[in-house]
C-alpha angles and dihedrals in degrees: 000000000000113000090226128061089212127067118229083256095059092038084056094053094051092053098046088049105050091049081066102051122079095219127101127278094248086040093060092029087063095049095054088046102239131095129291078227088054093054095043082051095054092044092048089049092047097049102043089041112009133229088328080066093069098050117112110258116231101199138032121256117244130214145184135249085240097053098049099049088053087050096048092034091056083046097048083049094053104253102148141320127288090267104041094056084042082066106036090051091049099241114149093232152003097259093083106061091029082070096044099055095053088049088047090049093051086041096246101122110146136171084241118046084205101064107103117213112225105235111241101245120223134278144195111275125188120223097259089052090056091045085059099042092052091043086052093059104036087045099022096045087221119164114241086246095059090045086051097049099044094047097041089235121126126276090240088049101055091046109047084048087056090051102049084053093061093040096051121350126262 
């Protein structure tokens, strides 16, 4: 089943369509019954790549690890908008590195998006390990992922003791 409803023909048209009215793009976009997003989405892919842009893609695009640090990193260094580096680094949306971002943020950035991580489960701590897992990420400005990670507790767990620390001392 096609992941569009519209045919590039019909994409085209619209188009086509909407460059000769004299009406807004949401405006257009609602009497042709799809989102103004949608229709910003067609126009940016014909003019960057033509009619072949609109055609409906068959298979995923796969990227490597490489590729989509470079991409989050410029982003997270201000490099451009979600949709400018979309562009520059020739995706065909936002979504993608939307997605990345989020993974890279929660430090879950793979070469394959489809590789699952198997979350650490919890342990015993006693209460000094707790005292010095809390004291890695408020000195150390360590993310909860790292902490979770270096001393093998769950993500939940290091947080809500740091944040037990901050509430009321240890």
């Amino acid at each position: 089943m096609p992941r569009s409803r519209h045919t590039t023909r019909q994409k085209l048209a619209i188009i086509m369509e909407y460059q000769q009215q004299e009406i807004s793009l949401s405006t257009f976009a609602k009497m042709k019954r799809i989102t103004p997003k949608t229709l910003k989405r067609w126009i940016g892919l014909f003019q960057r790549y033509g009619p072949a842009g609109l055609q409906a893609v068959r298979n995923n695009a796969h990227y490597s690890q490489t590729f989509k640090l470079r991409v989050v990193q410029a982003y997270l260094a201000g490099e451009g908008t979600l949709e400018t580096l979309s562009i520059k680094f020739g995706l065909r949306g936002t979504r993608q590195l939307e997605e990345w971002i989020s993974k890279y943020n929660g430090d879950k950035l793979t070469a394959s998006p489809s590789r699952k991580q198997v979350p650490i489960m919890s342990r015993k701590t006693t209460f000094e390990e707790r005292i010095e897992i809390v004291e890695y990420v408020v000195k150390g400005e360590h993310s909860y992922t790292e902490t979770a990670n270096h001393f093998q507790v769950s993500y939940q767990q290091a947080r809500s003791w740091v944040l037990k620390a901050k509430n009321g001392g240890y």
